[in-house]
C-alpha positions as CSV (number, residue, x, y, z in Angstrom):
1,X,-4.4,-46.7,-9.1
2,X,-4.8,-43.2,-10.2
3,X,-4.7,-41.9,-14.1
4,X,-2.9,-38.9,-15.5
5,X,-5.6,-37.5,-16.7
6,X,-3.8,-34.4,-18.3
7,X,-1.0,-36.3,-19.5
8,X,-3.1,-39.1,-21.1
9,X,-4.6,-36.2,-23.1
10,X,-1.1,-35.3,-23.8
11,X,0.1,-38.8,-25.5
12,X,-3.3,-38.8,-27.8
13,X,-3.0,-35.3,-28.9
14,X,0.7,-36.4,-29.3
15,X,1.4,-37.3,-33.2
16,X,4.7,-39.5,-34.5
17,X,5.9,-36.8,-36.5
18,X,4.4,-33.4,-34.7
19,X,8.5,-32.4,-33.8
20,X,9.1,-32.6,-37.3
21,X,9.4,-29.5,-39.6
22,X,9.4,-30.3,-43.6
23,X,9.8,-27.5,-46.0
24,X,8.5,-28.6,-49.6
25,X,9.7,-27.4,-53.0
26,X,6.8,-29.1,-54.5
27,X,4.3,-28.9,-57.2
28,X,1.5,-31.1,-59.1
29,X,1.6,-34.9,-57.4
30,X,4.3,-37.0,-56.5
31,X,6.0,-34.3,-53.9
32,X,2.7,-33.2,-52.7
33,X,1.7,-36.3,-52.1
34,X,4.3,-37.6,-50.0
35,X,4.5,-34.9,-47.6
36,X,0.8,-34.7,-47.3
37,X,1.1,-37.9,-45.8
38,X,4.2,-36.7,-43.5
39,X,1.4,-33.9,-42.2
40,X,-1.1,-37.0,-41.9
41,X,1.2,-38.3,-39.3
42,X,1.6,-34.4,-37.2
43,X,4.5,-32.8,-39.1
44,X,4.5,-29.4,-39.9
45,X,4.6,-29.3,-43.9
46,X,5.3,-25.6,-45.0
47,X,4.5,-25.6,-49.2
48,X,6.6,-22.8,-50.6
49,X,4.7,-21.3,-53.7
50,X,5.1,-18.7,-56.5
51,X,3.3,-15.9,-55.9
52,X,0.2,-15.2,-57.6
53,X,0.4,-18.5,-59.4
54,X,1.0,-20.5,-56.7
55,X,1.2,-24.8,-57.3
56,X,0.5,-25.1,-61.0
57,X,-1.8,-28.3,-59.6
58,X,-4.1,-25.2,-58.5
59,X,-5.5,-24.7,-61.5
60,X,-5.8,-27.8,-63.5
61,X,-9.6,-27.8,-63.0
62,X,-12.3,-26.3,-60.5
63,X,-14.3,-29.5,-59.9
64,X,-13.6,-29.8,-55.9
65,X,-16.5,-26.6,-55.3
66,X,-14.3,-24.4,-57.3
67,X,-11.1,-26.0,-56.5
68,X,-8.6,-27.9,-58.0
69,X,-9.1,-31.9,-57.6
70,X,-5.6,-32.8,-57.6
71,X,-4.7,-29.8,-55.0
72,X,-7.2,-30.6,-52.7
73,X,-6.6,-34.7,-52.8
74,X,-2.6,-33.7,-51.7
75,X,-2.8,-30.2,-49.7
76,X,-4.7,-30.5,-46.7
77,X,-2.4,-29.6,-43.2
78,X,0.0,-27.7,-44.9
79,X,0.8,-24.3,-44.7
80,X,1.5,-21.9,-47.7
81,X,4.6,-20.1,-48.0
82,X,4.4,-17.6,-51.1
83,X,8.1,-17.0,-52.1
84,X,9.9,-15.9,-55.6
85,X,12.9,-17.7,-55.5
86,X,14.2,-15.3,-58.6
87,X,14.2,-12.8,-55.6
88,X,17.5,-12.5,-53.9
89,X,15.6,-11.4,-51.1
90,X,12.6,-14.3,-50.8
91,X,16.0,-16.9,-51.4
92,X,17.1,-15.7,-48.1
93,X,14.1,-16.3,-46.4
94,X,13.7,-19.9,-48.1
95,X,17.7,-20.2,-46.6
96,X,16.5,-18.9,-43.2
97,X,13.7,-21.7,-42.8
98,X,15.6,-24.7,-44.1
99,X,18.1,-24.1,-41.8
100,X,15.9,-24.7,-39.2
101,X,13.6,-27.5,-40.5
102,X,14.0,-31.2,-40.4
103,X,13.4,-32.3,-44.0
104,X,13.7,-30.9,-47.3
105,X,11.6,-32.3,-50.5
106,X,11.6,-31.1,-53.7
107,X,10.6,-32.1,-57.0
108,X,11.4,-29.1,-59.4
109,X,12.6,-29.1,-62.8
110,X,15.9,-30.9,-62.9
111,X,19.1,-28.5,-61.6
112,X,17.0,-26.2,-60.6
113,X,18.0,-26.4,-56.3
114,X,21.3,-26.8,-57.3
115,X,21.0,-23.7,-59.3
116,X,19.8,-21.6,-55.8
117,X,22.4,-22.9,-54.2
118,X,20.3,-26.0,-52.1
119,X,21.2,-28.9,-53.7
120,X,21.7,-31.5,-50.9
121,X,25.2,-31.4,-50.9
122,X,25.2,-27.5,-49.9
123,X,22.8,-28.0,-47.3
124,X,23.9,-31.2,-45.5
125,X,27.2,-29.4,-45.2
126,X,26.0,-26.8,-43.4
127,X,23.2,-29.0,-41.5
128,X,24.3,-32.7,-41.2
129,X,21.3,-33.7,-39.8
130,X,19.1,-32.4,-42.4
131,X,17.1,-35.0,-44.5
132,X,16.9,-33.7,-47.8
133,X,14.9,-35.8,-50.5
134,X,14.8,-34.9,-54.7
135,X,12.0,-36.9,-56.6
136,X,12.7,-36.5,-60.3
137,X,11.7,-38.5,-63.2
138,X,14.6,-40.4,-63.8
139,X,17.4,-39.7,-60.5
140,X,19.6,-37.4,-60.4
141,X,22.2,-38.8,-62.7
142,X,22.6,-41.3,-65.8
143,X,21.9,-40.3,-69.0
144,X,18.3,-39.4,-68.8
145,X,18.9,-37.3,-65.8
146,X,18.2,-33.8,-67.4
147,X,14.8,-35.2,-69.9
148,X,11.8,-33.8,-68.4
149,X,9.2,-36.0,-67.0
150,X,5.3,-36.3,-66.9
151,X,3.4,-39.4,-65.1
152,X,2.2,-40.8,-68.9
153,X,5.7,-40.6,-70.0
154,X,6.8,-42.5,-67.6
155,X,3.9,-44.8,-67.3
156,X,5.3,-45.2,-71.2
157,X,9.0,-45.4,-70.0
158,X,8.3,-48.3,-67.4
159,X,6.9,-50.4,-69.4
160,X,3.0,-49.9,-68.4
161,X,1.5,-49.0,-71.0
162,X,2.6,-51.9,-73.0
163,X,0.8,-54.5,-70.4
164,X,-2.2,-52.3,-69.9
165,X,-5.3,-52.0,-72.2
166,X,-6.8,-53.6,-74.9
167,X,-5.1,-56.0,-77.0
168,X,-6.0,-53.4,-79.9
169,X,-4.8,-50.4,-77.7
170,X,-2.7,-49.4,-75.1
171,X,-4.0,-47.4,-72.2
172,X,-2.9,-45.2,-69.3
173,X,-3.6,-45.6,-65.8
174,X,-7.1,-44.0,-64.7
175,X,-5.1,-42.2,-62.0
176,X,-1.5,-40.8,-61.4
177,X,0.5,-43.9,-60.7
178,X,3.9,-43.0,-61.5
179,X,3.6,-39.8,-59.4
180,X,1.7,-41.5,-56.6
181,X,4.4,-44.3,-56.5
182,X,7.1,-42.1,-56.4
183,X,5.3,-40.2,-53.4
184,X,4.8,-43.1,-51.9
185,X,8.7,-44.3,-51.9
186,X,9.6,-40.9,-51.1
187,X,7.3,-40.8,-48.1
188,X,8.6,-44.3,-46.6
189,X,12.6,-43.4,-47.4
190,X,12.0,-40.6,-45.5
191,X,10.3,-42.3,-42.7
192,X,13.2,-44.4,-42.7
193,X,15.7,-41.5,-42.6
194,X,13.8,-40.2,-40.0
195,X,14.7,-43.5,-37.8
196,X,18.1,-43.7,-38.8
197,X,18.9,-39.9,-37.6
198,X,17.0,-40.6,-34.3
199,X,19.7,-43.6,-34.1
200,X,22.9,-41.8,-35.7
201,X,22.0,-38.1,-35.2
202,X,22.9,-38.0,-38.6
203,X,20.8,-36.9,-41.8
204,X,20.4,-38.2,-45.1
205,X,20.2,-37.6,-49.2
206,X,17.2,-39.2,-50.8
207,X,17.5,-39.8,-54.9
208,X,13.9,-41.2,-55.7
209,X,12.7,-42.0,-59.3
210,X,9.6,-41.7,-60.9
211,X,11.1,-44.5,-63.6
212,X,12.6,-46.4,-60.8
213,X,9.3,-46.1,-58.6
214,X,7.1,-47.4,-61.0
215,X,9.5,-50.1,-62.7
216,X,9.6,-51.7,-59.2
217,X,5.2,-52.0,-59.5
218,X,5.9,-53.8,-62.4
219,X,8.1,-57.1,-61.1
220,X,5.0,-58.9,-62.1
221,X,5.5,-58.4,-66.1
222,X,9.0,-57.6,-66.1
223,X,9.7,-61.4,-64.3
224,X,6.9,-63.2,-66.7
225,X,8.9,-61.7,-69.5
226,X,12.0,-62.8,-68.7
227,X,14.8,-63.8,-71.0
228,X,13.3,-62.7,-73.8
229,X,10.0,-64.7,-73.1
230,X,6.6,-63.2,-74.2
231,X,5.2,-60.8,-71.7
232,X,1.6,-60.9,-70.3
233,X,-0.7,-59.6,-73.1
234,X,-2.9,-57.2,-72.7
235,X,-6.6,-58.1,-71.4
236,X,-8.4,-54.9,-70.5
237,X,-9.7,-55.5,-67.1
238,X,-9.3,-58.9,-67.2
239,X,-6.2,-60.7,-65.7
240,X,-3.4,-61.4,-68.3
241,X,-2.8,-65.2,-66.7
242,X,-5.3,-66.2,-64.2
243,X,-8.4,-67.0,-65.7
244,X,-11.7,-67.0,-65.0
245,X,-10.3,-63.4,-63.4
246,X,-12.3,-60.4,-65.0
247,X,-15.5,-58.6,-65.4
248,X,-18.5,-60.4,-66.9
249,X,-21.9,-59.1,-68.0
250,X,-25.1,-60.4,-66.5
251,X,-28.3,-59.7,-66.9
252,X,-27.9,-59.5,-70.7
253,X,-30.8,-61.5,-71.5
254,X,-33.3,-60.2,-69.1
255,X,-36.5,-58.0,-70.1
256,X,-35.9,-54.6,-69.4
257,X,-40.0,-54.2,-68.3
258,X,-39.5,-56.9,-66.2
259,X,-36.4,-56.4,-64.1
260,X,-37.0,-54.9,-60.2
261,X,-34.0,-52.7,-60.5
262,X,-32.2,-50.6,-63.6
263,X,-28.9,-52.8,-61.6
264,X,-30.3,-55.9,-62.6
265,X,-28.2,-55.7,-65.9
266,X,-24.1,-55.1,-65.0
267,X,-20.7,-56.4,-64.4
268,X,-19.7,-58.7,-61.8
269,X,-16.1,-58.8,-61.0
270,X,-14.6,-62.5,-59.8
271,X,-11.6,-64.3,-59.4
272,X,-10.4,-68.0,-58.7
273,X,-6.7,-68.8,-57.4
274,X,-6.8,-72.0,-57.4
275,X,-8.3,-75.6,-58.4
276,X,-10.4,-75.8,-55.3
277,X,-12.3,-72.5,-56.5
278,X,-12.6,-73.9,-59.5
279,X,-14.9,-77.0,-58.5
280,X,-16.6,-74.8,-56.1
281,X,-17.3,-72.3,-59.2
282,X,-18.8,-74.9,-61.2
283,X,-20.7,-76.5,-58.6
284,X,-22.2,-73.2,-57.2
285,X,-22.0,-71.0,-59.4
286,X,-22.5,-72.2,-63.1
287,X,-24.3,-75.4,-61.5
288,X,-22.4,-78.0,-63.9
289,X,-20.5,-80.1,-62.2
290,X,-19.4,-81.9,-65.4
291,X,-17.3,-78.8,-66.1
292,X,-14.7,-79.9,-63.9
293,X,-14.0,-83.3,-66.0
294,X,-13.3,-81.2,-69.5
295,X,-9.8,-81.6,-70.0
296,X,-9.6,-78.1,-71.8
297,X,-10.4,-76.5,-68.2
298,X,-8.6,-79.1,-65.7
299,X,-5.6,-76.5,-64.6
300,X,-5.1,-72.3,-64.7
301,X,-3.1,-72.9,-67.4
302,X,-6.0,-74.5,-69.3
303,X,-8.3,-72.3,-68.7
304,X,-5.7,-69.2,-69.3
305,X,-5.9,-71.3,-73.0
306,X,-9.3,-71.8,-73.3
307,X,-10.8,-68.5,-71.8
308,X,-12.9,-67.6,-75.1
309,X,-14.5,-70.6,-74.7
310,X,-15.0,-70.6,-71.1
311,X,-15.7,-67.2,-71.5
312,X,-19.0,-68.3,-73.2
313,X,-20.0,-71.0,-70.8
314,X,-19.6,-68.2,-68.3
315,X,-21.7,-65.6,-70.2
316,X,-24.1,-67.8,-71.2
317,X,-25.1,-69.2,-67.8
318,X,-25.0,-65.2,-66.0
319,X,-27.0,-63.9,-69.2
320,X,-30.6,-64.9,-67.6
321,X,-29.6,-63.6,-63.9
322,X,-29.6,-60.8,-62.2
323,X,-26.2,-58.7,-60.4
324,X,-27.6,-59.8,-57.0
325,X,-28.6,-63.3,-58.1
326,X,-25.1,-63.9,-59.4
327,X,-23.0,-62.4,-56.3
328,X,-25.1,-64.4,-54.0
329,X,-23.8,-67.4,-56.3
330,X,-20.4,-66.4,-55.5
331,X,-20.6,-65.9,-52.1
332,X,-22.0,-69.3,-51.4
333,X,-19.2,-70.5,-53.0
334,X,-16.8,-68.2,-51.4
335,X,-15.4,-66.9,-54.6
336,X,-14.0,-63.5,-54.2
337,X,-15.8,-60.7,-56.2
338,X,-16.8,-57.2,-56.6
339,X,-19.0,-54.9,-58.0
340,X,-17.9,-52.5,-61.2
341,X,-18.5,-49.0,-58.8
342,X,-18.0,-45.7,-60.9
343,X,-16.8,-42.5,-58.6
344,X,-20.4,-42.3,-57.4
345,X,-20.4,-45.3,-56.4
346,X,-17.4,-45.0,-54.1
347,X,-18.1,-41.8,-52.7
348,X,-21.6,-44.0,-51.3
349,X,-19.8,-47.0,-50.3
350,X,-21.2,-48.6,-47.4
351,X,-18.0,-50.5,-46.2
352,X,-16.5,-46.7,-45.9
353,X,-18.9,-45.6,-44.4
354,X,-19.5,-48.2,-42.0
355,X,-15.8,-47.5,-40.6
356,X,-15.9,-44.3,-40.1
357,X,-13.4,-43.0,-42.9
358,X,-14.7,-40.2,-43.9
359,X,-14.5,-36.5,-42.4
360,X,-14.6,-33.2,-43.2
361,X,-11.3,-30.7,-43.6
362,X,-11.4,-26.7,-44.3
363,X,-11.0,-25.4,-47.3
364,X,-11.1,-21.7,-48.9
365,X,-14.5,-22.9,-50.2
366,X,-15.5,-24.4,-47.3
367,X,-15.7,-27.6,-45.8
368,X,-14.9,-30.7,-48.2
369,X,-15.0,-34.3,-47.3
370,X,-11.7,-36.5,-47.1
371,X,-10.8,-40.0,-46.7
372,X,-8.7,-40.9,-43.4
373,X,-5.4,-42.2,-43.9
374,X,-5.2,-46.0,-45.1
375,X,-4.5,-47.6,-41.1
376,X,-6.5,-47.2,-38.3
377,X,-4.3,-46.1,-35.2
378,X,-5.1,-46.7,-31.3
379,X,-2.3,-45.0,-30.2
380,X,-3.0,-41.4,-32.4
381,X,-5.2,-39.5,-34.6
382,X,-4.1,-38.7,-37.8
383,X,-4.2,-35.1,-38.4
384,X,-6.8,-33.7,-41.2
385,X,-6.4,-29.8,-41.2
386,X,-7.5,-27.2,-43.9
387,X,-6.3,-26.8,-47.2
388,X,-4.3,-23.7,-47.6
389,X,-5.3,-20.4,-49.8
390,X,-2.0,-19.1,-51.7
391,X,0.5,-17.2,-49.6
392,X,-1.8,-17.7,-46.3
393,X,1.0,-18.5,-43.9
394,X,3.4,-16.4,-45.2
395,X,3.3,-13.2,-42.5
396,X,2.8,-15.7,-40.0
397,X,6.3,-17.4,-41.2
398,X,8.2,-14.3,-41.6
399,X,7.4,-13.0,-38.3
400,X,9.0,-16.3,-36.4
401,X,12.2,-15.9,-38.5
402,X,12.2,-12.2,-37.4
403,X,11.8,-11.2,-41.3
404,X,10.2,-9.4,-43.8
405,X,10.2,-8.7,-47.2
406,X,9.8,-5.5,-49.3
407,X,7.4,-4.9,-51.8
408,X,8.9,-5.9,-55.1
């Protein structure tokens, strides 16, 4: 048997979406974000920007080598498309490149397409197979349709902020989860409308939330508060109902002079799921057995009612022990765990590095390291190209719509 060699090269240069043309109305997260992942998977993403100012995300700091952190996390593969959409002129080149593309995304201020004339009503009637999807705050109708929307207001709106924190004070979410889970929904209804049109050959309108994104990540809460019941309190970085499930300070009574190494002293993570772990936990890991006879501790729900003083038992037992001493305890007695990492400490992570999930992309400042795409692939590699300057692709662009624009 003979192989192809040519066209085996073919199928793993080939990506699932490299026939696939998105133009993106986007700025800051939740739109970026989901068609960065569309150009993880080979489609061309062409970002259309103000010119000048470009994706307001662009400047919210200069901590990625003198680039924005947010921009660079949600840019890379794309190419930049400076356009002022005010400009009767730069509208007609937007027009001229939709009507040729695949997928539209957008998430500007709310009646702001519809305003230029592409709200996905005008453009599916003059292109029935286009996909065009609108992330907003709260959908595109109902009563809060036209309030503007930021990710803490709707981490507030949904309901997180009231199960996250400390029992004295609410807080937000160390990263951009309302944004990121409407990107995320966005990304997989549009994957979806993708399938359906290879079926149907016909396209699709795509209403996605920010409200109704990040309500659905909080089923959890919303079902343990149900008819009126009390919902799950808040426990700082412990677990509202599982306990012991939470951080816990070791090393606290140890001598400083005579500890091998400044991580002696820390946090150790754990959790136990069930009344098996629990035995195993006493046995292994706070080495009294007896434990597992006191009444106040003999179900989750016990201990969920007991934690302060379980809490102590706990404390008291990891206070003479060292970080390593104690997740050697846990592992012996196979109770899941973890270690409190700060940014540093995930940048250096040796499981990411062991599997190969880092590589480098371009940038305008040069080459900056990115994680792979969450799912290794046998069949393709994901595509990890540069991250675009403002307005770099835009000649290119113009010339393939036979265009050009005058000087303003």
């Amino acid at each position: 048997m003979t192989t192809n060699t040519s066209a085996s090269n073919q199928a793993q240069r080939s990506k699932p979406l490299d026939h696939i043309t998105v133009v993106s109305l986007e700025h800051a997260i939740a739109a970026p974000f989901c068609t960065r992942q569309l150009a993880d998977l080979g489609a061309r993403v062409i970002k259309i920007e103000r010119p000048e100012v470009g994706d307001f995300a662009r400047a919210y700091d200069q901590r990625a080598r003198g680039q924005a952190s947010h921009f660079v996390w949600v840019n890379r593969s794309k190419e930049s498309l400076a356009l002022d959409l005010k400009n009767a002129q730069h509208l007609e080149v937007l027009k001229a490149l939709i009507a040729k593309a695949d997928v539209v995304v957008q998430n500007l201020a709310p009646g702001a397409t519809t305003r230029m004339g592409l709200d996905a009503a005008t453009l599916r009637s003059q292109n029935p197979r286009l996909i065009v999807c609108d992330i907003s705050g709260y959908g595109l109708d109902g009563p809060y349709r036209d309030k503007k929307a930021y990710d803490l207001l709707i981490q507030s709106e949904a309901g997180y902020l009231s199960v996250t924190g400390t029992p004295e004070s609410p807080s937000k979410s160390g990263n951009s989860i309302a944004d990121i889970a409407a990107g995320m929904y966005a990304y997989s209804n549009i994957l979806s409308a993708i399938i359906h049109r290879d079926k149907t050959g016909e396209g699709s309108h795509i209403d996605v939330s920010m409200l109704e994104s990040l309500s659905e990540w909080m089923g959890f809460p919303m079902y343990y508060a149900m008819d009126g019941a009390s919902p799950p309190p808040r426990s700082a970085a412990s677990h509202a109902t599982i306990y012991p499930y939470g951080p816990f300070a070791v090393g606290s009574a140890l001598d400083p002079k005579n500890m091998e190494s400044p991580e002696d002293q820390g946090t150790v993570m754990l959790g136990l799921q069930n009344e098996r772990e629990w035995v195993l936990f006493c046995k292994h890991v706070l080495m009294q057995d007896n434990l597992t006879q006191d009444h106040r501790f003999e179900s989750n729900a016990k201990r969920n009612e007991h934690r302060q003083a379980l809490e102590k038992i706990i404390l008291n037992e990891f206070s003479n022990l060292t970080v390593q001493q104690v997740i050697e305890r846990l592992e012996t007695a196979q109770i899941a765990n973890a270690r409190m990492n700060n940014m540093a400490d995930l940048w250096a992570h040796p499981q990411l590095k062991a599997r190969d999930r880092w590589v480098n992309v371009p940038s305008p400042s040069g080459d900056l390291p990115a994680l792979l795409p969450p799912g290794r692939q046998t069949s393709f590699e994901y595509r990890m190209d540069a991250i675009p300057t403002l307005g770099e692709h835009t000649e290119k662009i113009l010339k393939e719509l036979g265009m050009s624009l005058k000087p303003s």
